[in-house]
C-alpha positions as CSV (number, residue, x, y, z in Angstrom):
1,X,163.5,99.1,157.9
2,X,161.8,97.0,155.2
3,X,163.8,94.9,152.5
4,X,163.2,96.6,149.8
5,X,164.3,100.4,150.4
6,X,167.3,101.1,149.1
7,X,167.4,98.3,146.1
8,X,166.6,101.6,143.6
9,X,163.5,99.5,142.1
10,X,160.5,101.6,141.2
11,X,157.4,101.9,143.6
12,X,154.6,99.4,143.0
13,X,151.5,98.1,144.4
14,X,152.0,95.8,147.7
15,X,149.8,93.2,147.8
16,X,149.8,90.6,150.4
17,X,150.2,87.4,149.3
18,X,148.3,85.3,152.7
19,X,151.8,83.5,152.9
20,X,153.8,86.1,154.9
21,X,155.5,87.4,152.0
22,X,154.7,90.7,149.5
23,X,154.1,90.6,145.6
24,X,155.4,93.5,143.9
25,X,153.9,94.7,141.0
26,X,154.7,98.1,139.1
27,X,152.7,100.7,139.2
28,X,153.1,101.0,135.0
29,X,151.6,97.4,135.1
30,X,149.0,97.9,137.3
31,X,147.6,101.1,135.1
32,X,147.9,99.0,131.9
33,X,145.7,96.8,133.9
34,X,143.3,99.3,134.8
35,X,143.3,101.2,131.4
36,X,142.5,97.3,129.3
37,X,139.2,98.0,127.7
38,X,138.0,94.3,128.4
39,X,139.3,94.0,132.0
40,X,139.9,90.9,133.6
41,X,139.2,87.8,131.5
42,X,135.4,87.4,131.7
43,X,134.6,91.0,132.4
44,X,133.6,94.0,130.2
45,X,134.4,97.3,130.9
46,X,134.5,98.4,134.3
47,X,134.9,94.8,135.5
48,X,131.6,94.2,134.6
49,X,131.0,90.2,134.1
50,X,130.0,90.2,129.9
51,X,127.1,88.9,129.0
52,X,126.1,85.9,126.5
53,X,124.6,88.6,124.4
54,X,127.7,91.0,124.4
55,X,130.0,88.0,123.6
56,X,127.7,87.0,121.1
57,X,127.4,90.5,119.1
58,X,131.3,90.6,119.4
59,X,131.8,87.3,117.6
60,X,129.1,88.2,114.8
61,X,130.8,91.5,114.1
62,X,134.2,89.8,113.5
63,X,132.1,86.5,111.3
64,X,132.6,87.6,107.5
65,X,129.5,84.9,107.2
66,X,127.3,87.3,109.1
67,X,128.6,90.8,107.9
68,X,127.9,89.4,104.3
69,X,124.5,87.7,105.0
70,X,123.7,90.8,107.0
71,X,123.9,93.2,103.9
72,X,122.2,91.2,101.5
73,X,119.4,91.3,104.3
74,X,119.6,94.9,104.5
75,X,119.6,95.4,101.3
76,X,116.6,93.4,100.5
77,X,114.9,95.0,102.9
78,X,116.0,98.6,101.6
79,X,114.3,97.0,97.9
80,X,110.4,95.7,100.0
81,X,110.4,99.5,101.3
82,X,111.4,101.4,98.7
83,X,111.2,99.6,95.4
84,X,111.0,102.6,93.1
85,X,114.3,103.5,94.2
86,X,115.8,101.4,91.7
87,X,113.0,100.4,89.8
88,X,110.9,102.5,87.6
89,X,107.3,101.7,86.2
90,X,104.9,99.2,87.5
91,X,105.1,96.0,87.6
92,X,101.4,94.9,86.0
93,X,102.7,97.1,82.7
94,X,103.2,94.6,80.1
95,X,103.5,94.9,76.8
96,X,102.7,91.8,74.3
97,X,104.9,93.1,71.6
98,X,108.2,92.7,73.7
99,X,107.4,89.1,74.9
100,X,110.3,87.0,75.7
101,X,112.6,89.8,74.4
102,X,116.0,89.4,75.7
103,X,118.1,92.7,77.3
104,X,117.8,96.2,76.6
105,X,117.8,99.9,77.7
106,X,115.0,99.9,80.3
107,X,115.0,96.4,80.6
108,X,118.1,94.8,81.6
109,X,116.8,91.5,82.5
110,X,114.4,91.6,79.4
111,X,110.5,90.8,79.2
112,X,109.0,87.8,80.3
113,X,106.0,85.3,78.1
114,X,103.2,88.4,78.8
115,X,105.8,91.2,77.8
116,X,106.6,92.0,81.5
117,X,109.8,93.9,82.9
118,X,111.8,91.2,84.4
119,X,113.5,93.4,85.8
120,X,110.8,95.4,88.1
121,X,108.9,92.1,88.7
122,X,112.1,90.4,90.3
123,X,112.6,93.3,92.6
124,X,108.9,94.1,93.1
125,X,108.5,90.4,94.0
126,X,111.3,91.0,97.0
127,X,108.6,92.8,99.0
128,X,106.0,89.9,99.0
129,X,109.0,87.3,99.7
130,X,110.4,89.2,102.5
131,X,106.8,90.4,104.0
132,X,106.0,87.1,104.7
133,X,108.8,85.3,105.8
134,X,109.1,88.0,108.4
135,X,105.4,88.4,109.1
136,X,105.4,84.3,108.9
137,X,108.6,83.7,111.2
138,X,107.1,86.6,114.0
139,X,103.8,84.6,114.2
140,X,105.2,81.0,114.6
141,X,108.1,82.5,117.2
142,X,105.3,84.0,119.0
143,X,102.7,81.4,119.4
144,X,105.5,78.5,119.7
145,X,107.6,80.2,122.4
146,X,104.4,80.7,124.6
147,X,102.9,77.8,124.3
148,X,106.2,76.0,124.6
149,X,107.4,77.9,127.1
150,X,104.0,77.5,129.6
151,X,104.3,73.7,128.5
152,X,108.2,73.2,129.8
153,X,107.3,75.5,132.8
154,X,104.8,73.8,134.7
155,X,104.7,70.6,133.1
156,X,102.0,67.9,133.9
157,X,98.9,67.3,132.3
158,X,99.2,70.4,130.2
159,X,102.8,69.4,128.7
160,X,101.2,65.8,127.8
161,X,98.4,67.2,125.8
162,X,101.0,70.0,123.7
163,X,103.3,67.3,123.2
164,X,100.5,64.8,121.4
165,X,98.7,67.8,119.4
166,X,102.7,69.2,118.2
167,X,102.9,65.5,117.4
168,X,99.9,65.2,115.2
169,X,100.8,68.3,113.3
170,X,104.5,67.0,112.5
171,X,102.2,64.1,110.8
172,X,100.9,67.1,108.4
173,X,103.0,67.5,105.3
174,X,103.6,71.0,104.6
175,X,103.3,71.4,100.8
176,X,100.4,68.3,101.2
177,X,98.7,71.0,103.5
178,X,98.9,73.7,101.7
179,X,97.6,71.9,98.6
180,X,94.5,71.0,100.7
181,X,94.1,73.7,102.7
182,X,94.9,76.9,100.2
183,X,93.0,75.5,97.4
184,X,89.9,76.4,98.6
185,X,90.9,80.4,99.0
186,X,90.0,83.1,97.1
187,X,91.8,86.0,98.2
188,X,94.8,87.4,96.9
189,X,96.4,89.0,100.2
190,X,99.4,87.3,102.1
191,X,97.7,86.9,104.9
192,X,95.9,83.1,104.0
193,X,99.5,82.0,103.5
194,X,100.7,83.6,106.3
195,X,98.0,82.2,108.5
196,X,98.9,78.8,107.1
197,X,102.6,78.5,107.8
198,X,102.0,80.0,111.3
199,X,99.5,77.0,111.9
200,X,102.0,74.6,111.0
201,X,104.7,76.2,111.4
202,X,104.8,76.6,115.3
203,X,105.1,73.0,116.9
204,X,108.8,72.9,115.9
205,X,109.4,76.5,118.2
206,X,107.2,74.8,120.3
207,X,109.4,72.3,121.1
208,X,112.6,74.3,121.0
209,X,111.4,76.5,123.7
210,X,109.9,74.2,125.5
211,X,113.3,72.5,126.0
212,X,114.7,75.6,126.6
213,X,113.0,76.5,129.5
214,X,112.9,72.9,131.1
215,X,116.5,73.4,131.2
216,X,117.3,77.3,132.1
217,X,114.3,76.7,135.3
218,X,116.5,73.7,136.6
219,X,119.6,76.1,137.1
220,X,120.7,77.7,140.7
221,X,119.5,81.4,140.2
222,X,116.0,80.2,139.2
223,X,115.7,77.9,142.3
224,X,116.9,80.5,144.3
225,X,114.8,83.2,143.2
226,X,111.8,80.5,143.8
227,X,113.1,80.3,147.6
228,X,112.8,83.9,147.9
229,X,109.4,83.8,147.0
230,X,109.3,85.0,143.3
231,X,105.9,84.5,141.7
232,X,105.7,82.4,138.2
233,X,105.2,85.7,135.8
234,X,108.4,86.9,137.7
235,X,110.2,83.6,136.8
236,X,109.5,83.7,133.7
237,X,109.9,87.0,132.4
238,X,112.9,88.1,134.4
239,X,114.5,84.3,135.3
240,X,113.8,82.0,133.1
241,X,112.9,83.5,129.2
242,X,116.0,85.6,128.7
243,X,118.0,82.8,129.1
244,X,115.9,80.3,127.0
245,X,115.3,82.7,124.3
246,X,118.4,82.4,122.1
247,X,117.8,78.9,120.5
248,X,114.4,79.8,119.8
249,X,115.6,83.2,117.6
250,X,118.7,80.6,116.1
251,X,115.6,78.3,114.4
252,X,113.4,81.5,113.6
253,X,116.3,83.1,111.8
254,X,116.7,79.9,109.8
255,X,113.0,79.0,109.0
256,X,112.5,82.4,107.9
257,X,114.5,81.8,104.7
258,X,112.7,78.5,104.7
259,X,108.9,80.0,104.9
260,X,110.1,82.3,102.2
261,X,110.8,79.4,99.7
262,X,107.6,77.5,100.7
263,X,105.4,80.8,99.5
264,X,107.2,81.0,96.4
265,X,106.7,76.6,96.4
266,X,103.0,77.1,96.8
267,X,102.5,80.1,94.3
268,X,104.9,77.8,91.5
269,X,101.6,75.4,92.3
270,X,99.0,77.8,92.6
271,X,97.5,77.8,96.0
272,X,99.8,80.2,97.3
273,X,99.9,84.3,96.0
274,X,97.7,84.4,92.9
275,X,97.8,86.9,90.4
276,X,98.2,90.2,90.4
277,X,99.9,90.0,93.1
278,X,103.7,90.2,92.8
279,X,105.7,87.1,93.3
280,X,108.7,85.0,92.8
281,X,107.0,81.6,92.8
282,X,104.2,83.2,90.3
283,X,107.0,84.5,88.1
284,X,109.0,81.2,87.7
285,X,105.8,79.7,87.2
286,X,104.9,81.7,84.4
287,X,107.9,81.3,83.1
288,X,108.8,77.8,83.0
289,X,106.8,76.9,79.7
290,X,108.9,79.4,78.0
291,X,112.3,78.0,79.4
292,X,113.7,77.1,76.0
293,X,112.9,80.8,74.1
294,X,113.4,82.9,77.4
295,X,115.1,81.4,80.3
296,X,116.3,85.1,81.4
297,X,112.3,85.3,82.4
298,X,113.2,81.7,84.5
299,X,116.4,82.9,85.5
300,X,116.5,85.9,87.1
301,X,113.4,85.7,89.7
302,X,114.9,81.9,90.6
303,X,118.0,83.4,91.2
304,X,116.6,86.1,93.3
305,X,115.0,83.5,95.3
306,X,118.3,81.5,96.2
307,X,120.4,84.1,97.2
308,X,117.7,85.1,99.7
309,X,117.0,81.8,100.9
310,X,120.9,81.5,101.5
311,X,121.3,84.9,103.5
312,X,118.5,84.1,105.9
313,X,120.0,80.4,106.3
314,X,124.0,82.2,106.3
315,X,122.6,84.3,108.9
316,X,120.7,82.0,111.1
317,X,124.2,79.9,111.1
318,X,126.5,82.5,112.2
319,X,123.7,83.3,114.8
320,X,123.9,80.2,116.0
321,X,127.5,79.5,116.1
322,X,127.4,83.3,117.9
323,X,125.2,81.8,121.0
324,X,126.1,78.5,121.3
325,X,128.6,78.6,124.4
326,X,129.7,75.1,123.3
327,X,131.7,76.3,119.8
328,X,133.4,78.9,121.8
């Protein structure tokens, strides 16, 4: 007859211990175990290991940094869709008569120098801003990551000559480029500027990814999977680029608030967006000879133009905190 019958303690789950002996544990605890919606430490539900990706999206939903950054974001992006939501009229309708008028009913943040709503300008202007950071930030993460990633994957001659060109674009100065290169284009679309900060705007991804994947195709799975015979395409897509994506979308999510302020840098100098388009650089531009009678006209599209800068850059930093296994 075993020890335990008779002692009156509850049934439980016999384990054996490899030491001769029994561990007891009660069947309540073992179905709080079972029912624990995280499972075991390191596991998700269903005992299934968590991934870098699930832990990250857990921390960012509990970061008051990203929830904040986040609506702002959404928000702004609600405004470049939809700007007649909250805005009525068009933004090319000035009147001269109401120039550098301060408030009033139609007009809460009053007329600029040519008699224009400051009001519909500063949220028109969102949709240029936001169009081409984005547009900006896809093409740089894009041509960076694969030429980075190619580089850092099979090395050699190839990674020498990527390193000396990235080098001799770091030599470029941005705003010195621009100046040079913008000033001699005549259209009025985004997509000159666009095409500008994507052309110097990649070597920095470049070199991000490129580190990224030197490191992730040095790690166990990858050799392994190498060993079994996987062919470089499979490496890459399935091995090696999931796992060396995340700092490149940390620095993307923080240059695009960066490309943002250089557009509205090079339209306050008149290379970037010219007129008629809509745009926050062209806007404090126009208004900065009229700072002293009207700074509402100076005001209000500069302001508009910080707080974005600082979402983009709030979220990039939660991001990053988010995927760095080193601040956990």
């Amino acid at each position: 007859m075993s020890d335990h019958q008779g002692t009156g303690a509850p049934e439980g789950v016999i384990a054996p211990t490899g030491m001769g002996g029994a561990m007891d544990l009660a069947a309540s605890e073992a179905e709080t175990l079972e029912k624990t919606p995280g499972g075991p430490l390191g596991t998700g539900p269903a005992g299934k290991p968590r991934s870098l990706w699930s832990d990250a999206w857990r921390d960012l939903r509990r970061n008051p940094v990203f929830i904040i950054s986040a609506l702002v974001i959404l928000f702004l992006v609600f405004i470049s869709l939809w700007p007649s939501a909250i805005a009525s009229g068009s933004p090319l309708k000035c009147n001269l008569s109401k120039a550098q008028e301060g408030s009033q009913p139609g007009a809460p943040f009053g007329y600029d120098g040519q008699g224009c709503n400051v009001y519909t300008r500063t949220v028109y202007g969102a949709r240029t801003s936001v169009t081409v950071g984005v547009l900006a930030t896809l093409g740089v993460a894009i041509l960076g990551s694969v030429l980075g990633g190619f580089a850092g994957f099979f090395g050699g001659f190839w990674d020498s000559i990527l390193s000396r060109i990235t080098d001799v674009f770091f030599a470029i100065p941005v705003v010195l480029g621009g100046l040079v290169l913008l000033s001699v284009v005549t259209s009025n679309t985004v997509w000159p500027v666009i095409g500008f900060m994507v052309l110097l705007g990649w070597p920095q991804i470049s070199r991000i990814a490129r580190g990224s994947v030197i490191t992730a195709k040095q790690n166990d799975y990858v050799q392994a999977a190498r060993a079994l015979g996987a062919s470089n395409s499979r490496l890459l897509l399935r091995h090696i680029a999931p796992n060396a994506v995340a700092p490149v979308i940390v620095v993307a999510t923080i240059a695009l608030g960066t490309y943002i302020s250089l557009e509205a840098t090079l339209s306050y100098l008149g290379v970037g967006l010219k007129p008629p388009s809509v745009s926050w650089g062209i806007d404090i531009s126009a208004a900065s000879p009229y700072i002293r009678n009207a700074p509402h006209a100076l005001l209000w599209p500069s302001g508009a133009l910080a707080v974005t800068v600082l979402a983009f850059i709030m979220l990039g930093d939660a991001v990053r905190d988010a995927l760095d296994p080193k601040l956990r």
